[in-house]
TISEMI-404086 format. One line per field, with one value per residue (C-alpha): x, y, z; residue in one letter. Coordinates in pm, whole numbers, m for minus. Each point is the difference from the previous one (the first is absolute). Example, Ala and Ser with C-alpha at 12.3 -4.5 7.8 and 13.67 -1.06 7.14 Angstrom:
BEGIN
px = (1230_137)
py = (m450_344)
pz = (780_m66)
residuo = (A_S)
//
This chain:
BEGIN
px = (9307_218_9_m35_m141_291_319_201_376_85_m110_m19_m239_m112_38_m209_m280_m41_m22_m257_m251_38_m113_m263_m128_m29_302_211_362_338_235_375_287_352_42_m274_m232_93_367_122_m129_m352_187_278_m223_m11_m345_m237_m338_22_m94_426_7_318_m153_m169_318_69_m337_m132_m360_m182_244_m62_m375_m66_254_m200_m362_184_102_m319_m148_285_m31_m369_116_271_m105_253_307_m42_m40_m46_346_84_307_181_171_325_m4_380_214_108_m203_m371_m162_m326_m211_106_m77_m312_m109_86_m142_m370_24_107_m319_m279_168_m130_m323_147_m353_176_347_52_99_342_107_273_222_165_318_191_m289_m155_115_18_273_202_187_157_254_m40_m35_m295_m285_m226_m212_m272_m210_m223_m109_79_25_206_5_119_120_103_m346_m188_165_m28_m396_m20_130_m223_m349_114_36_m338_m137_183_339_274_242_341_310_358_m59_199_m138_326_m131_m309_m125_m168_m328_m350_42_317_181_157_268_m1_302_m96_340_88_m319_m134_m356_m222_m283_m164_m158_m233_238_309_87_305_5_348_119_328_11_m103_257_152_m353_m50_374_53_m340_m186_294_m57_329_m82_m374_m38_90_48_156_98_0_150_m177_202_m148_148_m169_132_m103_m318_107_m343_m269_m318_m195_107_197_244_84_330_146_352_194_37_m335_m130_m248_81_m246_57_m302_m89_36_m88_m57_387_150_m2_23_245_m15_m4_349_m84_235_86_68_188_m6_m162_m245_34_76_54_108_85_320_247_m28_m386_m11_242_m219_m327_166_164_m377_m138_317_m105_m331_m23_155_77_347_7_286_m22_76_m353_m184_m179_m141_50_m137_9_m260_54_m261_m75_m161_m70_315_m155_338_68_357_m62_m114_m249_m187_m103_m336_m139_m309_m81_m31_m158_122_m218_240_m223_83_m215_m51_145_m40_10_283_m81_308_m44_237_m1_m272_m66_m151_m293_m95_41_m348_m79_292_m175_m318_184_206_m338_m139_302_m102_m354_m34_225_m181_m375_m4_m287_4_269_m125_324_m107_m231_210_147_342_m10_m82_m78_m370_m62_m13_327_46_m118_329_m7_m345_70_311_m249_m213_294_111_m300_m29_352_111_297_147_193_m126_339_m38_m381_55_320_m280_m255_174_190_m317_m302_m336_170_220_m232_111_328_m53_m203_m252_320_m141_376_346_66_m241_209_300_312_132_255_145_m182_m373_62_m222_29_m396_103_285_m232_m248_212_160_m349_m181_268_268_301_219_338_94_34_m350_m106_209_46_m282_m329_92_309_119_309_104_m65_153_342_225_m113_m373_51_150_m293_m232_185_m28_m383_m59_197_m221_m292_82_124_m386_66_m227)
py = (12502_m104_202_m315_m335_m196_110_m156_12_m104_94_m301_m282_m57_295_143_m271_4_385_3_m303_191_301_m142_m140_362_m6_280_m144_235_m201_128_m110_159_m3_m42_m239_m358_156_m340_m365_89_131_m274_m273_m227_114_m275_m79_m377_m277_m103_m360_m62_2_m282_m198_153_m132_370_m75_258_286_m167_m27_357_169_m177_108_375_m41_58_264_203_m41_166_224_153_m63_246_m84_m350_m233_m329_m157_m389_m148_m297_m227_m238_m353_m19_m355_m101_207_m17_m232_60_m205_225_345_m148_m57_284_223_m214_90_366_48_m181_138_349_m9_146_174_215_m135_m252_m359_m120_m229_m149_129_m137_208_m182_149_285_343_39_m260_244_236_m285_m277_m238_m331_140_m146_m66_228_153_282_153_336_264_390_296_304_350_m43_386_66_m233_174_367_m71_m169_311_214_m200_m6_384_61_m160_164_m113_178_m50_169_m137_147_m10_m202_m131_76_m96_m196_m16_m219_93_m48_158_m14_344_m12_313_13_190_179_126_168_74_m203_m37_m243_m268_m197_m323_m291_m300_m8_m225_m79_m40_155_m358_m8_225_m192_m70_361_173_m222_30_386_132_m217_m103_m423_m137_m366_m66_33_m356_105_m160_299_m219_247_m81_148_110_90_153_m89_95_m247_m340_m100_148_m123_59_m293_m47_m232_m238_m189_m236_25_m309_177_m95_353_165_334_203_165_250_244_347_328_m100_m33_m174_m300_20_m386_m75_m36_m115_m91_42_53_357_234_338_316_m41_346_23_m357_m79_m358_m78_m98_m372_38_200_m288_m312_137_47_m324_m199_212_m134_m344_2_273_29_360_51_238_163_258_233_m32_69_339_m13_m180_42_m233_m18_m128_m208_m21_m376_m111_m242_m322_m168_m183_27_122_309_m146_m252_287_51_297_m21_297_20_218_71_204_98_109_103_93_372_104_55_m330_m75_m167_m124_m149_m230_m161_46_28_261_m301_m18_374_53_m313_77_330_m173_m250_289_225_m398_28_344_38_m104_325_207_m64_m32_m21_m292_m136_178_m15_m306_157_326_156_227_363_m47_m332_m26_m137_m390_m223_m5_365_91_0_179_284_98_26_222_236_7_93_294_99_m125_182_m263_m280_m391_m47_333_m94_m326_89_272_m219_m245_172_200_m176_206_275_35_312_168_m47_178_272_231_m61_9_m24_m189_366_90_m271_232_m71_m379_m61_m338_m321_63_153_378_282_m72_m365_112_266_m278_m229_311_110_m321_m321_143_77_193_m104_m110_m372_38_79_m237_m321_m12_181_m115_m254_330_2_m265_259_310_144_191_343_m121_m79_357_121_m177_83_380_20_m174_258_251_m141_m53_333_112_42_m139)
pz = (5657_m335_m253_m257_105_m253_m107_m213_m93_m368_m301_m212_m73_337_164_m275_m9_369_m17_m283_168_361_m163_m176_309_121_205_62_m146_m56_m226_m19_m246_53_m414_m298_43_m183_3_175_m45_m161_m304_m35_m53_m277_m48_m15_138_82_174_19_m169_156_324_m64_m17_409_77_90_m126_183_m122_m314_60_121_m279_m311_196_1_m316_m186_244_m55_m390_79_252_m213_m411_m99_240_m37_m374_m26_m156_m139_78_m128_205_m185_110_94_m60_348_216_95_m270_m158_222_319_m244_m107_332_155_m278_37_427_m142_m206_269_299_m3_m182_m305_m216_m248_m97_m212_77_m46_m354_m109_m309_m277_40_m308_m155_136_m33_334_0_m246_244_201_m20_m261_249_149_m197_279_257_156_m36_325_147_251_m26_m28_208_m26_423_84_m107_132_354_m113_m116_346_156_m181_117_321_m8_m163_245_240_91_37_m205_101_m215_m1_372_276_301_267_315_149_342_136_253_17_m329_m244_m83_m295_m67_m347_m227_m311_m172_268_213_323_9_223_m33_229_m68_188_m189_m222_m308_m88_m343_m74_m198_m26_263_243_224_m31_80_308_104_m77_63_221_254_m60_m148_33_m71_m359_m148_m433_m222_m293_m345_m290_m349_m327_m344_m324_m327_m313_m342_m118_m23_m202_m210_167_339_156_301_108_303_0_222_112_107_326_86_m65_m282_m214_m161_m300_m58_m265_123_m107_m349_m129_249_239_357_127_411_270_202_339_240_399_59_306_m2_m22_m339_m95_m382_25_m376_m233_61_m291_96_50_m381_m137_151_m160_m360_39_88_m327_m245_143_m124_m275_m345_56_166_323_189_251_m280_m171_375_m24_360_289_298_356_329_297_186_350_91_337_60_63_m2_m320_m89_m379_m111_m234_225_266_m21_m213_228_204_392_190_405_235_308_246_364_291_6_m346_m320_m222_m325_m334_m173_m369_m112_m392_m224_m348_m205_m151_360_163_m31_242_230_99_80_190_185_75_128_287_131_m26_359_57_m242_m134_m389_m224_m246_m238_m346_m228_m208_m283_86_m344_74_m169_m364_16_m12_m351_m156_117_m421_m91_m26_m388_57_199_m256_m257_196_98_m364_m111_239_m19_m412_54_209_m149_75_195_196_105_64_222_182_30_160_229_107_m128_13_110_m251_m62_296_m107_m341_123_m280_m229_m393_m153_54_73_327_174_77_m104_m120_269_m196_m154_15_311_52_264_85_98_193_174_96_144_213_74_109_13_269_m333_94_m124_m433_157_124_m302_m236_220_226_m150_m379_m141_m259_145_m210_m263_134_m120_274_m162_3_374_101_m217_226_298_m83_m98_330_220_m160_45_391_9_m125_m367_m274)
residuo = (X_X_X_X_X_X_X_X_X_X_X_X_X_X_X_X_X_X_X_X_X_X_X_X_X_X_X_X_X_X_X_X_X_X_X_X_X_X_X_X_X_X_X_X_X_X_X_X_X_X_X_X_X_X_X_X_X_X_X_X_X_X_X_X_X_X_X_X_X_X_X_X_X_X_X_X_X_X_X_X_X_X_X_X_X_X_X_X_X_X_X_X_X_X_X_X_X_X_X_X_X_X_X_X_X_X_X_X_X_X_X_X_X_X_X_X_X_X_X_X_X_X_X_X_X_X_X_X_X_X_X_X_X_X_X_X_X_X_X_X_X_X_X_X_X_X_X_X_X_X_X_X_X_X_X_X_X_X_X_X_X_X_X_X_X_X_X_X_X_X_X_X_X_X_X_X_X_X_X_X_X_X_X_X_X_X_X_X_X_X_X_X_X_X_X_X_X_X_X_X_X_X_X_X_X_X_X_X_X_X_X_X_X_X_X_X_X_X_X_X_X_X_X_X_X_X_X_X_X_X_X_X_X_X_X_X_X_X_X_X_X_X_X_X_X_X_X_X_X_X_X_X_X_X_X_X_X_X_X_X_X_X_X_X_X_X_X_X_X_X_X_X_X_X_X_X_X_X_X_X_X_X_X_X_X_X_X_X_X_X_X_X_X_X_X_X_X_X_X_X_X_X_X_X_X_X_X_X_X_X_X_X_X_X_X_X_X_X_X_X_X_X_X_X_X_X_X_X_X_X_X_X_X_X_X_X_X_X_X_X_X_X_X_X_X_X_X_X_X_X_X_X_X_X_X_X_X_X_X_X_X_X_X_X_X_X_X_X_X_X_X_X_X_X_X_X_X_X_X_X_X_X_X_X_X_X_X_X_X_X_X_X_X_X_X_X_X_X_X_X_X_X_X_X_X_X_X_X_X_X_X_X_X_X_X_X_X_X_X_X_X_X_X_X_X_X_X_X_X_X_X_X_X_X_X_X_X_X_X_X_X_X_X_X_X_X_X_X_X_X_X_X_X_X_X_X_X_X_X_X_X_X_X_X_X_X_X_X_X_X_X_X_X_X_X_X_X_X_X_X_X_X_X_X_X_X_X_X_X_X_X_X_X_X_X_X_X)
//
């Protein structure tokens, strides 16, 4: 008999998602990821919850359909992860005109049953502040709504209800070899040490990985038709005051996003482009850093050169290859194959996907094996992740409340807490009383108790885990902060307090 009934390699979006509906469906799931968890893809994403308006242009309706029916679930599902965000669309000479946006925006908002965003509107941009941060001969546009998402959390949270309810969640551990029987036997490497798991049906869900999982592990060099797309991002210092985002269109055919991030900056992508290669610590190239400043100087006031980036950071995306010859018409749609052969243990392989839509792809992927394994009911609709069971806008709310427990914390400090953990930011902060009973201030509002939390109960084990994935303060951290960090974590792994 298997030791676990699903076992899944990957630990991003869907990898994660499947892992956390199997379990809650009281199945017996091991989930292994050979770095951190959202340390590829998941956390190089340009960080939206959306329905994709482009893809209306491709004719991809369903995607389109399904992603803006997601969209609003997830806003419930995660309050604190996810917030509702505006953004303003130029009308740009010589490109689509304003019948085709109009249009498109009125399918955008009836598509997917939108309840709690707003509708879209037209703006005055000649006259509107919101026309202020760009180019003078924009004096036309649109306003309409999607969301925002905190992505590496969104897949560490998803980790962490899969585990509670009883996953096993095993990252910084590789998956070498996997046989194939009545049952799969995975031989699994842990820095160093072999160990072994057996398992009734294996996912794929390795992304990028794809190919080189099925080639190097699983022995099949030829059946794994991806397509690896490589998305770039840059962060620049804020480009505009307000909450508003921005969607421009390129005269390559494209769109660019220009977000506000982290408070005091703004987050510009994505490239899209074919990609070969291994992904690991697949970064922007100078080209890639170059094109994105160059679409922002084209629509902006402010004047960008690589020089003013503070982060970049690039993912690579693995789409089933349906054959069109241009990176950007292959589908973002995700498929699901089953191989199943007579006497052995069956193979999931995920290709594509999108974080608005992870939550559906697990149902979908538990759909293809339930005739191999018997699963209760779908229940991850009017599901909440960890810390997010409170009002889709109690956001503002729940601050309030932990400020008035804990007054010594600032509004941006609670706010920062709140939404990275959400109701339980309290476990976070622990019987502290003072600024003080939160161990040392590591850098920013960063405090030992926060850093022995995420250690504790969200798989950290490394300063990038901390800064990157689990929180955004590495945009905040000096060289000596990071060492500083890097030091009080070593001690705590090493069992001091």
């Amino acid at each position: 008999m298997a030791e676990f009934d699903l076992a899944i390699v990957g630990g991003g979006i869907n990898g994660t998602g499947i892992a956390r509906d199997a379990a809650g469906r009281g199945l017996r799931v091991l989930l292994v990821e050979q770095n951190d968890l959202a340390s590829g893809t998941s956390s190089a994403s340009t960080k939206l919850i959306h329905g994709g308006l482009r893809y209306l242009e491709q004719g991809w309706l369903r995607l389109v359909r399904e992603a803006l029916l997601e969209r609003e679930v997830m806003l419930r599902m995660a309050p604190h992860l996810i917030r509702p965000m505006r953004f303003v669309l130029p009308s740009e000479p010589g490109l689509r005109p304003n019948w085709m946006l109009r249009v498109g925006l009125f399918i955008y908002d009836h598509l997917g049953g939108r309840q709690i965003l707003p509708p879209a509107r037209a703006v005055d941009l000649a006259n509107d502040p919101l026309g202020a941060p760009l180019k003078r001969r924009y004096d036309h546009g649109f306003e309409y709504s999607d969301c925002f998402a905190d992505d590496s959390r969104l897949v560490v949270l998803s980790a962490l209800d899969a585990s509670e309810r009883g996953a096993v969640i095993r990252t910084r551990t590789r998956c070498i070899r996997a046989e194939r029987g009545v049952v799969w036997r995975l031989m699994l490497d842990v820095r160093g040490r072999r160990d072994v798991a057996t398992a009734r049906v294996l996912v794929n869900a390795t992304g990028p990985w794809l190919k080189l999982f099925a080639s190097g592990v699983l022995g099949d060099a030829t059946g794994v038709p991806a397509r690896l797309d490589k998305g770039s991002h840059i962060v620049v210092r804020r480009l505009f005051e307000h909450d508003r985002a921005y969607i421009v269109q390129t005269h390559d055919r494209r769109v660019v996003f220009a977000l506000p991030f982290e408070r005091d900056f703004t987050l510009i992508g994505t490239t899209d482009r074919g990609f070969t290669g291994d992904p690991s610590g697949v970064e922007p190239t100078v080209d890639e850093i170059a094109y994105l400043c160059e679409v922002a100087n084209q629509h902006f006031r402010a004047t960008l050169g690589p020089a003013d980036v503070v982060w970049s950071f690039a993912g690579v995306r693995s789409l089933y290859d349906d054959g069109s010859r241009k990176a950007q018409d292959v589908t973002r749609d995700y498929v699901l194959t089953l191989d199943e052969r007579d006497g052995e243990a069956p193979l999931l392989t995920v290709y594509g996907g999108k974080i608005t839509t992870y939550r559906r792809l697990a149902e979908h992927a538990l759909d293809r094996v339930a005739h191999v394994i018997a699963t209760a009911r779908a229940w991850t609709k009017d599901s909440h992740l960890p810390g997010g069971e409170f009002p889709y806008d109690g956001v503002e709310a729940l601050v309030a409340k932990t400020r008035k427990s804990r007054p010594f914390l600032s509004e941006e400090h609670a706010l920062r807490l709140v939404r990275a953990y959400g109701t339980r930011v309290e476990r976070v902060l622990g019987p502290a009383r003072r600024l003080e009973d939160l161990g040392p201030c590591l850098g920013a509002d960063l405090t030992g108790a926060e850093v022995r939390y995420l250690m504790e109960r969200e798989w950290a084990q490394t300063e990038d885990d901390v800064l990157w994935r689990r929180t955004k303060l590495g945009l905040r951290f000096s060289s000596e902060e990071r060492r500083r960090l890097a030091n009080f974590m070593a001690a705590m792994a090493g069992g001091g307090r």
